[in-house]
LODREN-148649 format. One record per residue (C-alpha): residue number from 0; x, y, z. Coordinates in pm, 1 decimal, padded with zeros to 6 digits. Last residue first. Example, Ala and Ser with C-alpha at 12.3 -4.5 7.8 and 13.67 -1.06 7.14 Angstrom:
2
1:01367.0:-00106.0:00714.0
0:01230.0:-00450.0:00780.0
//
This chain:
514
513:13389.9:22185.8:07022.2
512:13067.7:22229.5:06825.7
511:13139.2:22596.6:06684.5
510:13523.9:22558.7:06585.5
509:13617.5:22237.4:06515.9
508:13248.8:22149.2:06368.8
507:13219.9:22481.7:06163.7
506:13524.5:22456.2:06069.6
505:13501.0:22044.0:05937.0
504:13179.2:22154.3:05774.6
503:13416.6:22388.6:05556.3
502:13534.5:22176.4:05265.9
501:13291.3:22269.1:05027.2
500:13479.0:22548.1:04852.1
499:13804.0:22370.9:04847.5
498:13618.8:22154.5:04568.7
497:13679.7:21785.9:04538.0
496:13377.5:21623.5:04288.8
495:13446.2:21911.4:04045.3
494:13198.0:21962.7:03721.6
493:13301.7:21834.3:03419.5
492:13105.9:21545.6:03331.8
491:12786.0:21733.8:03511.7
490:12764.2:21892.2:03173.9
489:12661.6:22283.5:03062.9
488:12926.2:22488.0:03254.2
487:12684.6:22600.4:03533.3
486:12644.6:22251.4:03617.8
485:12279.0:22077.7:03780.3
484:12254.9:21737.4:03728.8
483:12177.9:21645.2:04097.0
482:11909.4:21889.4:04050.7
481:11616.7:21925.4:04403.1
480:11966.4:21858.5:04597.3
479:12127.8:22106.7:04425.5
478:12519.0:22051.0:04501.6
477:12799.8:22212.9:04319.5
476:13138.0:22164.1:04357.1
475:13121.4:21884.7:04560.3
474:13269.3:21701.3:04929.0
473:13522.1:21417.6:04888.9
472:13389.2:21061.1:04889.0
471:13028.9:21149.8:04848.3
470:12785.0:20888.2:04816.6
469:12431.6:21050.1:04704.8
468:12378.9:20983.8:05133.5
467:12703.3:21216.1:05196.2
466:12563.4:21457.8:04963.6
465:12269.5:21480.2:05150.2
464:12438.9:21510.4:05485.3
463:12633.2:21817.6:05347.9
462:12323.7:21994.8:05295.7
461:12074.0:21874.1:05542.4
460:12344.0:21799.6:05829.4
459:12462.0:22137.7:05779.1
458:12174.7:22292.2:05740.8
457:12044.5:22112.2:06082.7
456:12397.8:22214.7:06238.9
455:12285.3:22590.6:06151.1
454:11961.5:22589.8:06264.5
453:12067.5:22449.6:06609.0
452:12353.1:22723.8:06671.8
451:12110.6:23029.0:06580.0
450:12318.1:23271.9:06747.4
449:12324.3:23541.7:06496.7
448:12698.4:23422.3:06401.9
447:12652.0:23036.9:06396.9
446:12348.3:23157.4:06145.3
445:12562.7:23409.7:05916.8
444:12819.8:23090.6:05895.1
443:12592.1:22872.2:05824.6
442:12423.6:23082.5:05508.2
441:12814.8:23171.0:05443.9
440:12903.5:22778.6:05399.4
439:12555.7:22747.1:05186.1
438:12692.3:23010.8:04951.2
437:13025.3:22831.3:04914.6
436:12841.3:22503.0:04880.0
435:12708.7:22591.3:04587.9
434:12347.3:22657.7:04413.0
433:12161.8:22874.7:04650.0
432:11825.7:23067.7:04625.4
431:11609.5:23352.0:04414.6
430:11297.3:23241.6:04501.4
429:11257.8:23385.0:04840.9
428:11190.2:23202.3:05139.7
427:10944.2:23333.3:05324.5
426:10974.3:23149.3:05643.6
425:11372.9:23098.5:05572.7
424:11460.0:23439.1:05498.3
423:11226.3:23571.5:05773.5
422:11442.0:23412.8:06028.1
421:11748.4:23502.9:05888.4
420:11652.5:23862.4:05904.0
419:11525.1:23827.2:06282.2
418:11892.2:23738.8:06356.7
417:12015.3:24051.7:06197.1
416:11694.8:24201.8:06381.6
415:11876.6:24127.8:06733.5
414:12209.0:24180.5:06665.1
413:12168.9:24543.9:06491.4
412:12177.9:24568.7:06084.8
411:12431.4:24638.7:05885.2
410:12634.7:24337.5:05997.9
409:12830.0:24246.2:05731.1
408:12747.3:23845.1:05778.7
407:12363.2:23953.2:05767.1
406:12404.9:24143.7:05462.4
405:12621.5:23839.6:05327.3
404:12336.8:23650.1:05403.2
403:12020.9:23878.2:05347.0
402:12169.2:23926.4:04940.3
401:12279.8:23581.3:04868.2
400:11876.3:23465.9:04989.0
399:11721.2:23676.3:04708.4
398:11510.8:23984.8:04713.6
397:11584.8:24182.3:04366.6
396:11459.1:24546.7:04367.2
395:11464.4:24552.8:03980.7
394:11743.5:24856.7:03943.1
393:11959.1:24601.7:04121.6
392:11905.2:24450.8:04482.8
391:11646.5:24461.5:04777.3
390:11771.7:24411.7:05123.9
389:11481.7:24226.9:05308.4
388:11157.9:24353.7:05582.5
387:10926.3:24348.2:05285.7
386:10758.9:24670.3:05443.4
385:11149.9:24823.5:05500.1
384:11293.7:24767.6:05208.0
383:11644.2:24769.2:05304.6
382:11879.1:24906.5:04963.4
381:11874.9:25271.1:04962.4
380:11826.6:25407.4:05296.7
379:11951.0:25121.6:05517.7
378:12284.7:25042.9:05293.7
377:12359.9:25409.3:05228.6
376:12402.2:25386.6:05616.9
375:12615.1:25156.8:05587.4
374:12814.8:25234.6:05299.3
373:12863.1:25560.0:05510.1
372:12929.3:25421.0:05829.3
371:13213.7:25197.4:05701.5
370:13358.2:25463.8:05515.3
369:13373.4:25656.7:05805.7
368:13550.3:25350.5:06008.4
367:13839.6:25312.8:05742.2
366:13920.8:25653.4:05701.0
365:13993.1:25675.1:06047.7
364:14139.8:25399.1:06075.3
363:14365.7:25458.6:05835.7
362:14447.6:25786.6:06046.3
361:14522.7:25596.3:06365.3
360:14741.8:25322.0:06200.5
359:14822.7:25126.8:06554.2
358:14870.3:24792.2:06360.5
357:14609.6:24604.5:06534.5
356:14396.4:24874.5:06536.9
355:14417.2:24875.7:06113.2
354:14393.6:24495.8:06112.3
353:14060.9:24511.8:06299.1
352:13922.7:24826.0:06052.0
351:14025.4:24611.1:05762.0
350:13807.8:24298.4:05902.4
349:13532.3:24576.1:05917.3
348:13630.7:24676.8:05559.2
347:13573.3:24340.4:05479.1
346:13228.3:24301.1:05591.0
345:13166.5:24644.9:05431.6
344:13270.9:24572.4:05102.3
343:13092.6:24236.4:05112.1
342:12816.5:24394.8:05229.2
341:12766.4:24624.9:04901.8
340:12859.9:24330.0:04709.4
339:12564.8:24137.5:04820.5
338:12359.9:24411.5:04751.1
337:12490.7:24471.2:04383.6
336:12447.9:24096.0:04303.5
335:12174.1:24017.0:04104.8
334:12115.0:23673.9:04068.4
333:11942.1:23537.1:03785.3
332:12260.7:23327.8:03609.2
331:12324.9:23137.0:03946.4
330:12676.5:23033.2:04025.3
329:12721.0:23260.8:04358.4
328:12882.3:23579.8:04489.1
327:13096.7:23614.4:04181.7
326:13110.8:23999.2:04104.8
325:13211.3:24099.2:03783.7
324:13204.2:24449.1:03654.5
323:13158.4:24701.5:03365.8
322:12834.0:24618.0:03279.4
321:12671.9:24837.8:03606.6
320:12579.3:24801.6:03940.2
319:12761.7:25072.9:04074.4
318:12800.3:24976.8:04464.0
317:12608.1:25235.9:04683.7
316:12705.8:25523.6:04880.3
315:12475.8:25795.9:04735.5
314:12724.7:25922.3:04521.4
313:12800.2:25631.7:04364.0
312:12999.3:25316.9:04530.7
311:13300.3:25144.9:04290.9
310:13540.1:25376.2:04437.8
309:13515.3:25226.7:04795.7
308:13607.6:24855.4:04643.7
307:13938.1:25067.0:04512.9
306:13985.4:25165.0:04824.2
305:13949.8:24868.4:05049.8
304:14177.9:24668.9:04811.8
303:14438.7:24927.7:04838.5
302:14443.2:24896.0:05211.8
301:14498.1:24469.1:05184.5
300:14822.3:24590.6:04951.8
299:14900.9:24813.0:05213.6
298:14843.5:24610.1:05474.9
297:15093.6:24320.8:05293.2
296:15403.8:24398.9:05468.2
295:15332.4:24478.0:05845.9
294:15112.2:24174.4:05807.1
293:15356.5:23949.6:05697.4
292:15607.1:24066.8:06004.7
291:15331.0:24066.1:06263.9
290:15265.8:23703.0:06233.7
289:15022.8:23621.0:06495.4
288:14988.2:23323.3:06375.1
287:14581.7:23222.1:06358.6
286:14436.3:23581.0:06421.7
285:14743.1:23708.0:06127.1
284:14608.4:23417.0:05868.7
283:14239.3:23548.8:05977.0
282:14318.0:23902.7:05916.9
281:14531.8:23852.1:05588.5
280:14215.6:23674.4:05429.8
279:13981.4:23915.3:05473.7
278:14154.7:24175.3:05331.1
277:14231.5:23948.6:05030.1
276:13882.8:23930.3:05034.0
275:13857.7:24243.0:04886.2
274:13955.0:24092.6:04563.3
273:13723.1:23817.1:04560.0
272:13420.2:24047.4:04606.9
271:13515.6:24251.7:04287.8
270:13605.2:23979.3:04079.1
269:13932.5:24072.4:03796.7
268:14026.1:23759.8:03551.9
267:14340.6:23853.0:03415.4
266:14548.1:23589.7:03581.2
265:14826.5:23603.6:03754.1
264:15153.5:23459.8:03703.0
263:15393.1:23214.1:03908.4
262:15645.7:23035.4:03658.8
261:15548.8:22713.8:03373.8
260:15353.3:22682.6:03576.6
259:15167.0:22845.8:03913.5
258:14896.0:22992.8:03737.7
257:14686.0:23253.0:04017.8
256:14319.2:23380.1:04051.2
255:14110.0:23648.5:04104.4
254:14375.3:23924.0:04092.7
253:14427.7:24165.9:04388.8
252:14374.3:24516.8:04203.7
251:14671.8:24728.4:04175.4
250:14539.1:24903.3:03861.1
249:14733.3:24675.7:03615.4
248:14642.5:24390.3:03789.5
247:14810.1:24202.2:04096.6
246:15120.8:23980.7:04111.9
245:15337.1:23976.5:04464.1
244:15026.5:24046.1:04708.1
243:14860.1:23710.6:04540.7
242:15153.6:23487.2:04559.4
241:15242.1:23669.8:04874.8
240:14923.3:23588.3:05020.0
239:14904.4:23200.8:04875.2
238:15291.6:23135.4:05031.0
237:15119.7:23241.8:05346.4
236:14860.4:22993.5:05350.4
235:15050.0:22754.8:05248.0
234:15302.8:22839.1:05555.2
233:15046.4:22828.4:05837.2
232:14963.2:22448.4:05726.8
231:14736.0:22425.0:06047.2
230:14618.8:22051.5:05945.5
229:14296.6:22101.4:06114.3
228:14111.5:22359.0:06249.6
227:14373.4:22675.8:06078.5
226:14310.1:22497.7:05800.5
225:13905.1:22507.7:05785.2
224:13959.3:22871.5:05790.7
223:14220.4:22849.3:05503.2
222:13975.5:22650.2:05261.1
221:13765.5:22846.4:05299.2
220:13962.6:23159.8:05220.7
219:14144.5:23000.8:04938.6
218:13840.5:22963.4:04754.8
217:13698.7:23296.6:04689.2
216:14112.5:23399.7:04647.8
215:14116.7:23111.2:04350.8
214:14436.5:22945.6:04327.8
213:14483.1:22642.1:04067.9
212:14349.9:22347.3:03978.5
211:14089.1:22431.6:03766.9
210:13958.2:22152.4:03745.4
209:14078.9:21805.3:03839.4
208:14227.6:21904.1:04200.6
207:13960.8:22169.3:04236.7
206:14029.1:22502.2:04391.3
205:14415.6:22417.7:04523.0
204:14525.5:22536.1:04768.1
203:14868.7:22608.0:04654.2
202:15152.0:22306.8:04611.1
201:14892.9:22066.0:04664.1
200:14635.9:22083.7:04951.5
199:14285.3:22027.6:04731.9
198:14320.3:21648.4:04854.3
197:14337.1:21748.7:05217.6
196:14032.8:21984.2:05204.2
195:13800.0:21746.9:05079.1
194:13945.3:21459.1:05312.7
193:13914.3:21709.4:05580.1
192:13551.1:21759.5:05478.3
191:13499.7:21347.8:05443.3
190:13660.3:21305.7:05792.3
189:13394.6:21616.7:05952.0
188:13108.4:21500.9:05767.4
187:13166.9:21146.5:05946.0
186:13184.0:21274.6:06295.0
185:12912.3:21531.7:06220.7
184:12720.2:21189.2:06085.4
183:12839.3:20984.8:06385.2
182:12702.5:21196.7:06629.8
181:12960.8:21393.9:06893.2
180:13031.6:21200.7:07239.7
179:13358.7:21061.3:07127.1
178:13527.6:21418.1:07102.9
177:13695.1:21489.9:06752.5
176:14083.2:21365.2:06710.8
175:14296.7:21613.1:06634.8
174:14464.6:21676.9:06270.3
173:14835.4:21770.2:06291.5
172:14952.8:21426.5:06190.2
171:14726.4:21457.0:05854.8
170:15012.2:21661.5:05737.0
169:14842.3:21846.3:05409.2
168:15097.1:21896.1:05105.4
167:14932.5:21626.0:04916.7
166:14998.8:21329.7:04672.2
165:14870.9:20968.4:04624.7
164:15086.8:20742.8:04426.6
163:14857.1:20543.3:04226.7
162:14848.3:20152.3:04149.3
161:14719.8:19971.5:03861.5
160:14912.2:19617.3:03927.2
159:14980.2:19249.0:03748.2
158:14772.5:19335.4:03458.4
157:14701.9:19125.9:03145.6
156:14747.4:19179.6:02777.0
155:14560.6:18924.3:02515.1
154:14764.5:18823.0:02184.6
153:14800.3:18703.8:01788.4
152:14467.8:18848.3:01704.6
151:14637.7:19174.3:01764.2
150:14627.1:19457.4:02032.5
149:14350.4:19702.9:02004.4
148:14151.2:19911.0:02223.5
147:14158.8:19764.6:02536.6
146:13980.7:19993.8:02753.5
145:14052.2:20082.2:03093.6
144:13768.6:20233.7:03340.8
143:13918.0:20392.9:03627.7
142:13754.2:20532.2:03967.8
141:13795.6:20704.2:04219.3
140:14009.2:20986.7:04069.6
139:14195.2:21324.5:04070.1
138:14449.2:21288.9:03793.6
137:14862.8:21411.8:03786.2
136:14998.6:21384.3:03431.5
135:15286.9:21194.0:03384.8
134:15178.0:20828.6:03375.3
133:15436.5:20582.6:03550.0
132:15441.4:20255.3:03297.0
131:15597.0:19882.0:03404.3
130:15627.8:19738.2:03003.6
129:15614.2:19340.1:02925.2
128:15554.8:19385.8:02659.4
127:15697.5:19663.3:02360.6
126:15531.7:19908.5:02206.6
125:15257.8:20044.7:02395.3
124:15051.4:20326.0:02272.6
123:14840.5:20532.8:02486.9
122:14508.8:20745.8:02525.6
121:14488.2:20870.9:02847.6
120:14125.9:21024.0:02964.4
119:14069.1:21319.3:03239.0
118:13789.4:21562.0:03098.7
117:13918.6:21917.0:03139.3
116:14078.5:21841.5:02775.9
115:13653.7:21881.3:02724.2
114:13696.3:22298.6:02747.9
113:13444.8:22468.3:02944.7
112:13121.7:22577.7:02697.9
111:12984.6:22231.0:02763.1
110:12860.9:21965.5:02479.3
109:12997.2:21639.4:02657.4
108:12853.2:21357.7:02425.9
107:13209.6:21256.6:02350.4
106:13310.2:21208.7:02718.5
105:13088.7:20858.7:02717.8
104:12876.9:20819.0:02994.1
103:12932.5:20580.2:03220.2
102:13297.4:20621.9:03357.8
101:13263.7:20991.6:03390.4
100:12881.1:20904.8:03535.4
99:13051.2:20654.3:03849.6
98:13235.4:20998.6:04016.0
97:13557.1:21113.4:04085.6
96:13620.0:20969.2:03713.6
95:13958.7:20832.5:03509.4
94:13940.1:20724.7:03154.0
93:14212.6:20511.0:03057.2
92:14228.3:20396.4:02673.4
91:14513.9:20121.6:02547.9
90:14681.0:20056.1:02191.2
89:14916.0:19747.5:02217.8
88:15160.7:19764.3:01976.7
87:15178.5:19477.7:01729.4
86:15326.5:19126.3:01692.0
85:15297.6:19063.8:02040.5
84:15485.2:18715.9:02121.7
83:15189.5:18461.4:02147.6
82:14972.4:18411.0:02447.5
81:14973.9:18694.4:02763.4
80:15139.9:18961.5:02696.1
79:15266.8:19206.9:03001.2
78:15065.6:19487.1:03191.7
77:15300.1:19666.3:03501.3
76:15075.4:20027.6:03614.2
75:15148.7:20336.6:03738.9
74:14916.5:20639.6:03807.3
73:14999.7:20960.3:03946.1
72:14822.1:21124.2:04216.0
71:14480.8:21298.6:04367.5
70:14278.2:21022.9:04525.3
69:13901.7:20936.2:04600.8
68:13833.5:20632.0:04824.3
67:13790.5:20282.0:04753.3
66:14036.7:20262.9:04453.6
65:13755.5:20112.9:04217.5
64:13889.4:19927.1:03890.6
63:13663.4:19922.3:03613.6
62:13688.4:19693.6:03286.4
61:13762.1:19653.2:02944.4
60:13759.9:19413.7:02640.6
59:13736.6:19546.1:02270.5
58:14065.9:19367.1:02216.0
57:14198.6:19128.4:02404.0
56:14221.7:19116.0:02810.1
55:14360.5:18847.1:02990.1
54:14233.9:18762.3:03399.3
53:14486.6:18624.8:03655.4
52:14504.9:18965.1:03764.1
51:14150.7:18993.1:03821.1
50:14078.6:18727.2:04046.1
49:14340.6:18893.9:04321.7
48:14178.4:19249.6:04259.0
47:13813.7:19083.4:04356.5
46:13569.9:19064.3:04084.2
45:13214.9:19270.0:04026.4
44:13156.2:19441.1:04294.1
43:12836.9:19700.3:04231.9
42:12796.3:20066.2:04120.0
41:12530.4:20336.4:04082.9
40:12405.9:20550.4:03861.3
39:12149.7:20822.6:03791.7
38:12290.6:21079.9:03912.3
37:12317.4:21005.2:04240.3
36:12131.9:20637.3:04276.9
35:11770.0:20583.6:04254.6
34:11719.3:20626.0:03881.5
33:12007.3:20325.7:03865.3
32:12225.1:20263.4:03535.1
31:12536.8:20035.9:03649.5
30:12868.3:20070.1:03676.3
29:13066.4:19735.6:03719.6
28:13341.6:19669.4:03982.5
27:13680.7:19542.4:04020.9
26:13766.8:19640.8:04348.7
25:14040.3:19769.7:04614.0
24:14299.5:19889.2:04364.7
23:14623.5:20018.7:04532.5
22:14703.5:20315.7:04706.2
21:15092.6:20419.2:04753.0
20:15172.8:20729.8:04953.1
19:15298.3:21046.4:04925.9
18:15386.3:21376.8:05091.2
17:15430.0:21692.5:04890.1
16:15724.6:21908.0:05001.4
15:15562.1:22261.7:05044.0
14:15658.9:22568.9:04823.9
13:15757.3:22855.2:05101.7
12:16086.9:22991.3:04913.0
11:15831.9:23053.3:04597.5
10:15658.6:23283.3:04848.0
9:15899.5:23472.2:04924.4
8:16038.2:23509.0:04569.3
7:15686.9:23642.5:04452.7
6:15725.3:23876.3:04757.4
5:16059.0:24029.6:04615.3
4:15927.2:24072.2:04279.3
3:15665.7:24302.1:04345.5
2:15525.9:24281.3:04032.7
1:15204.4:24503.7:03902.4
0:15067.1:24364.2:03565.2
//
């Protein structure tokens, strides 16, 4: 690994203080099996918090408790005996969900090729009653189903409190209030996305606050956009650059992702669009702040990441679609991705070229803006098709709706037929689609850019609206409306109910509506 250690101390100066605040339980509730509800379930009131602490639990009891809103803290709770002295410990399960199926269905039948300590449960043993308990671990929650495992015949627990102290390092004091004359759905999408965003706002940005939770570059510029709207944390943002400019790979590539504990460390996992977007990244933090100082420093690292993209292309200009490579572009195992990494390059070497004026580096630009024509150009004669009227992909000519997108948000083709490419995408619509929000964010974002203002509101509201109606608290991982099932890690159990990824309708809204 490449260390800079001087950057990884800069940004270790910039950790946020996490703000916090007590939420209690707002209902005891029952989960129920419903074919009309998300997933298959649904949930109903089944005891008010003030009945239930006059209630005794023995063994083989449980119940639910509902926090009204999803949460990412630490859990305490007060439980003392209720009938004879105990005679034995108390032996107690919590299992903690963001949604009602992690409280239905039993993390035992989870057969996914993630690994199942992703699935939040606390089995403990309490010795002596009564006994006020502060969990370590942090969990990202709704909901909490506690299980009475054993005590003895001799005695029943009961609860006085389950409470949770909420953290986050996002200032909801900065937010603005929308305009009254925007719909109450946009309204409403925009609180949940903030919510979304708020709750992945830890001591990074944060990709998912129950899994990974760490910092993904794919995710950090989302979720950095929909900052600069918002809560205008300049400083996370900036602590996330240096964390990534201060630890790359062995070949100076900007690593995928980044451990903050037990010290700051990158990980080995190398994407070839995430790594350019460090580029990407560093122009819209220096649009927002202005902060020549941090850019001065970090172009070369951002440079770097423009070159090495460059010497992935062949001789004819085109990205080497080979075995040797990851690009992420989207969860979908048939997707081919060699055209949208060719515009990913040159979307970010056109952020590059911006950064590279800005700076006054003449010959860098230069270099910049030839290589920008040529991938171009190689783009036109070896990947647009022109009797389909698409970008084809891989050695199979692959038309799918990732490739015309990030095409269209590279710009390869003039104004006017970039917007006619959208317009064919969605009349013909090609079988190879979407399955996150990420990829929906940069279908809306390719349509605010052609011009297409209405279209893209109407995704919006058809996307993120959905989820909203399946009962989103925080906006999803993954989202197929025609698979509410669908996980690309083999269980809905584990997939992420807070994703930074999906917390972008409140940028669109802030900055295209407003």
């Amino acid at each position: 690994m490449l260390i800079n250690q001087q950057m990884v101390e800069k940004a270790e100066k910039l950790i946020p203080s996490l703000q916090s605040n007590e939420v209690e339980v707002q209902h005891i509730i029952e989960v129920i099996a419903d074919d009309a509800a998300f997933q298959g379930w649904s949930t109903k009131q089944f005891m008010k918090p003030q009945e239930w602490k006059k209630q005794s639990y023995g063994k083989g009891d449980s119940f639910i408790v509902d926090f009204g809103d999803h949460y990412v803290g630490y859990v305490e709770l007060a439980i003392r005996s209720v009938g004879s002295p105990p005679d034995a410990p108390l032996k107690l399960k919590l299992t903690f969900g963001e949604m009602p199926c992690e409280i239905a269905e039993p993390f035992e039948s989870y057969d996914g090729w993630l690994s199942s300590s992703w699935l939040q449960e606390e089995l403990m043993f309490v010795d002596v009653l009564p006994a006020e308990i502060k969990l370590p671990r942090r969990y990202c929650f709704r909901y909490i189903k506690v299980e009475v495992l054993d005590t003895s015949v001799k005695y029943k627990v009961a609860f006085d409190y389950i409470n949770c102290k909420a953290v986050t390092s996002g200032d909801m004091s900065k937010v603005t209030a929308l305009p009254s004359n925007l719909p109450y759905d946009i309204v409403e999408m925009d609180r949940i996305a903030i919510k979304t965003l708020q709750n992945c706002m830890q001591t990074v940005f944060e990709d998912g606050p129950k899994r990974d939770r760490r910092l993904w570059i794919g995710d950090l510029r989302l979720q950095a956009q929909a900052n600069y709207y918002t809560i205008q944390n300049y400083d996370l943002v900036k602590r996330c650059l240096y964390l990534f400019g201060g630890m790359r790979l062995e070949d100076g590539t900007v690593g995928a992702c980044v451990f903050e504990k037990p010290y700051a460390h990158v990980d080995d996992t190398k994407l070839f669009d995430y790594a350019l977007f460090f580029v990407a990244v560093l122009h819209d933090y220096y649009k927002a702040t202005q902060d020549m100082d941090t850019l001065q420093e970090l172009w070369p690292i951002a440079l770097e990441q423009l070159e090495i993209g460059l010497s992935r292309l062949d001789v004819r200009g085109i990205v080497t679609d080979d075995s040797t490579w990851w690009c992420f572009t989207d969860w979908h195992d048939e997707l081919n991705k060699q055209a949208s990494a060719q515009a990913v390059l040159i979307y970010c070497l056109k952020h590059g070229r911006e950064l590279a004026i800005i700076l006054g580096q003449e010959e860098q630009l230069k270099y910049i803006t030839e290589n920008i024509e040529f991938a171009s150009n190689a783009s036109m004669k070896y990947l647009w098709d022109e009797k389909a009227g698409f970008f084809v992909s891989g050695e199979e000519r692959q038309i799918s709706w990732a490739s015309q997108i990030w095409m269209a948000l590279a710009e390869v083709l003039p104004s006017t037929h970039n917007s006619l490419l959208l317009t064919r995408l969605f009349e013909d619509s090609p079988s190879i689609g979407m399955t996150t929000p990420y990829m929906y964010h940069h279908l809306i974002e390719a349509l605010f850019l052609v011009g297409n203002k209405e279209q893209a509101i109407a995704e919006m509201q058809a996307y993120w609206g959905a989820m909203m109606q399946d009962g989103a608290n925080t906006f999803w991982e993954l989202y197929n409306p025609k698979d509410k099932k669908l996980s690309p890690y083999g269980s809905n159990l584990i997939n992420s109910y807070c994703h930074a990824w999906s917390c972008t309708p409140t940028y669109f809204i802030r900055k295209y509506l407003i």
